[in-house]
C-alpha positions in Angstrom: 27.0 129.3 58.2 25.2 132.3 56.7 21.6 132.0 55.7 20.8 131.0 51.9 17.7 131.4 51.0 16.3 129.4 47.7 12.5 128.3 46.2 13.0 125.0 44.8 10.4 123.6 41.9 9.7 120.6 40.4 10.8 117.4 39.9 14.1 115.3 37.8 17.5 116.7 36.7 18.5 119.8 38.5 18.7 123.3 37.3 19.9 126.6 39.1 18.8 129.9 38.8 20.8 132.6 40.1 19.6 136.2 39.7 21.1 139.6 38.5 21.9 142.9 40.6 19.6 144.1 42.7 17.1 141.7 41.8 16.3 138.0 44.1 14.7 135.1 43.3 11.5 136.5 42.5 12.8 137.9 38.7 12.3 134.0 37.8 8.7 133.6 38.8 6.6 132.0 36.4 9.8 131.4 33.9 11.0 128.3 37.1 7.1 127.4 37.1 7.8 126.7 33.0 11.5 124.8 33.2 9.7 122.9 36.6 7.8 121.1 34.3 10.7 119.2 32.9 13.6 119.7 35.8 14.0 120.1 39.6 14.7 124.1 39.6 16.4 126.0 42.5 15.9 129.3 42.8 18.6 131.3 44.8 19.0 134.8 46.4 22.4 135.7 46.6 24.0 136.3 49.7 22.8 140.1 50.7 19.3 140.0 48.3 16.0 139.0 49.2 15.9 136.7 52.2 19.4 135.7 52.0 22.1 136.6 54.2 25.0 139.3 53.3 28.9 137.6 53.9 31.8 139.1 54.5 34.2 139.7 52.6 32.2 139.9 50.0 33.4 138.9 46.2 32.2 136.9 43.5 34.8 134.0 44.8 33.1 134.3 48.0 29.8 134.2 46.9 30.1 131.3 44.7 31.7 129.5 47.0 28.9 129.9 49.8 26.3 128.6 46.8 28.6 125.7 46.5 28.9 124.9 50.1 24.8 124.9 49.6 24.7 122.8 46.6 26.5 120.3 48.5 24.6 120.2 51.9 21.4 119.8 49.3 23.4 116.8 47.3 23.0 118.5 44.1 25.4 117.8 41.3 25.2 117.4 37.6 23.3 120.3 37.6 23.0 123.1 35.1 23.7 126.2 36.0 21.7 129.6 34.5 23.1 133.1 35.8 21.6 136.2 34.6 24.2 139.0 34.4 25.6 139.4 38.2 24.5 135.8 38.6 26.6 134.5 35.3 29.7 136.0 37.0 29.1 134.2 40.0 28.1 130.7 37.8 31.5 130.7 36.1 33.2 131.5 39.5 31.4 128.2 40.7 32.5 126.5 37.4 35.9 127.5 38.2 36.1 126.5 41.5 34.4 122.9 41.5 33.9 122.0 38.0 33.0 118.2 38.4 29.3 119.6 39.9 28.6 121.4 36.7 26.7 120.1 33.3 26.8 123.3 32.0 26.7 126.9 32.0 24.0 129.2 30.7 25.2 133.0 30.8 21.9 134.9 30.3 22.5 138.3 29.5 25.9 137.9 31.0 29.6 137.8 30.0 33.2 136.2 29.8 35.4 139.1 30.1 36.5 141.4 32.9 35.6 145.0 33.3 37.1 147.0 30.6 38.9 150.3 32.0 35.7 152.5 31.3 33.4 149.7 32.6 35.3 150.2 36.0 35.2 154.1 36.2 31.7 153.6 35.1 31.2 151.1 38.6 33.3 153.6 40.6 31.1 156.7 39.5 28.3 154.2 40.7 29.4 153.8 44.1 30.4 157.4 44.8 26.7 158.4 43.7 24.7 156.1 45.6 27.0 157.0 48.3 25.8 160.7 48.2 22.1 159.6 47.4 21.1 156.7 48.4 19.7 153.5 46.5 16.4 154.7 44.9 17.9 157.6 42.5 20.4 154.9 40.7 17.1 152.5 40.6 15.2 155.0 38.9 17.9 155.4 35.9 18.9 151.6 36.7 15.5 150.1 35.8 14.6 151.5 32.8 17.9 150.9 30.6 17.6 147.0 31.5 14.5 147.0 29.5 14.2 147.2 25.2 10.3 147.2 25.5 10.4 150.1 27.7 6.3 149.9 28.3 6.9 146.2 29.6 3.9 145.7 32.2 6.8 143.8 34.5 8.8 147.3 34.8 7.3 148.8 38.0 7.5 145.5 39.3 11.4 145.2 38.6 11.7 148.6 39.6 9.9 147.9 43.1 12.2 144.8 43.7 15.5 146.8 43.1 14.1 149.5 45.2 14.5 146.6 48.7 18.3 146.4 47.7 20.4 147.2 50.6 22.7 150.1 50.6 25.6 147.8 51.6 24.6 145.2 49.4 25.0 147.4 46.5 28.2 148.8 47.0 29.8 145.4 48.1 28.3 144.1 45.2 29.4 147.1 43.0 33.2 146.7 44.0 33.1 142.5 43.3 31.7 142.9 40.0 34.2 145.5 39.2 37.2 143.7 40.6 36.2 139.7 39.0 38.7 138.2 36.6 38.0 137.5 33.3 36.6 134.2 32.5 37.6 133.8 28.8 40.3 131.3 29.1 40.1 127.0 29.3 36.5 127.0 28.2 36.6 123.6 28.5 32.5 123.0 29.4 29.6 123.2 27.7 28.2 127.0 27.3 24.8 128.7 26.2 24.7 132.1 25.8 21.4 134.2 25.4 21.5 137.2 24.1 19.9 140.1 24.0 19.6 141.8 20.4 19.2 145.1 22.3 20.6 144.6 25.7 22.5 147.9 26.3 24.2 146.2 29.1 26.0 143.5 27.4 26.2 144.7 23.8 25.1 142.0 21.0 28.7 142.3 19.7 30.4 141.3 23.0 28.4 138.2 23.0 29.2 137.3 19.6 33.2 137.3 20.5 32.6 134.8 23.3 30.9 132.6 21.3 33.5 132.5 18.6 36.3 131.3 21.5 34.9 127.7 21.8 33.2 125.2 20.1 31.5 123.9 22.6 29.5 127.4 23.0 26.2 128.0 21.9 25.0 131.5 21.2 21.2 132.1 21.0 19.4 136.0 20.5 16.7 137.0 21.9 15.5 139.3 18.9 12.7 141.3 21.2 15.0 141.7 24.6 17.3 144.1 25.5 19.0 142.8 29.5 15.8 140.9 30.5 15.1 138.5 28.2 13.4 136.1 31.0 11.0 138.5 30.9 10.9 140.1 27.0 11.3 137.2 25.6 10.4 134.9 28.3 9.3 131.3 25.4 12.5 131.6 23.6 14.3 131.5 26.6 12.8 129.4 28.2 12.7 126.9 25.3 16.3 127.8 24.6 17.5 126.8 28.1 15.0 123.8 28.2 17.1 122.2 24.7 20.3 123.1 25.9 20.2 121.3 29.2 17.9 118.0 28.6 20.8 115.9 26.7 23.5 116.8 29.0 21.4 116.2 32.3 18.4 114.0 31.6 
């Protein structure tokens, strides 16, 4: 079995982080240290990030399932389950695929749907360009556009992190995210979604539709975050995920 590599926090009912692309576990530091203080938190880096292992093939099905595989081994279940971008696709894979292990779901910054048609060519114009030069020039553009507070003191630090992605990693991981189904349908679980008032990412209006398709969804904005509201708007959030997940795991 391929090496997972996770920080774990805390004490009590169980909450998972999973991180965005081209970050690892280290985008949640000090926003686990604040949830720790009510839950047990795991923080993950996916397969091919940080200390964690690549797998082959390599798709969001895959990867969840190899999280699930780790869940288990660590008899965690009833957990909540907090993705952030990249790492919400992979949470509602692992809803999909073994939905008795799951309170909830918290997409953070994160969405439903599949790639729309120019998403994809968008993904595709990705790959070919880091192809022909290499990881750093697309984390130079990357970096900056997650941000709304574009002065944040946590930039060059987020910028430094994306920088260690793997050349492999990010084209594999390029491909899966541009090839995952849509999510939208049987929404039969109990949803947050954070927001970002000025996430150019995952426009404000996208999250609004999801949250109209099921009652049992909760939308919250972040009013000062654009795609990095752990970090922009790091109370809310954390207070936000903190009240979601205490009466359906505690």
């Amino acid at each position: 079995m391929s090496n997972l590599f996770y920080k774990k926090l805390g004490s009590g009912p169980p909450i998972i982080l999973l991180h965005g692309f081209c970050e690892t576990h280290r985008i949640w530091d000090g926003f686990g240290e604040l949830l720790a203080t009510n839950f047990s938190v795991v923080a993950f880096d996916l397969p091919g990030f940080g200390k964690s292992d690549l797998i082959s093939p390599l798709s969001i099905e895959s990867v969840a399932h190899r999280l699930i595989q780790e869940l288990e081994s660590m008899k965690i279940n009833h957990c909540v389950l907090v993705g952030h971008s990249l790492g919400g696709y992979v949470a509602l894979a692992m809803q999909a695929a073994k939905p008795e292990l799951f309170a909830g779901i918290v997409l953070f910054h994160s969405t439903l749907f599949a790639d729309t048609e120019e998403k994809k060519a968008n993904r595709n114009k990705t790959i070919e360009f880091v192809k022909n030069y290499g990881v750093a020039p697309f984390v130079d553009t990357f970096v900056p556009n997650l941000f709304h507070q574009k002065e944040h003191a946590a930039i060059p630090a987020v910028h430094a992190m994306a920088l260690e992605t793997l050349l492999d990693t990010l084209l594999q991981y390029s491909v899966a995210m541009r090839d995952r189904p849509a999510r939208d349908q049987f929404l039969d679980y109990n949803l947050l979604i954070l927001a970002g008032r000025f996430d150019a990412i995952i426009p404000l209006t996208v999250s609004e539709q999801m949250a109209a398709l099921s009652g049992r969804t909760t939308l919250k904005v972040l009013e000062f975050s654009g795609h990095m509201g752990m970090l922009e708007d790091q109370d809310e959030s954390v207070k936000s995920i903190r009240n979601f997940s205490l009466p359906l795991i505690v």
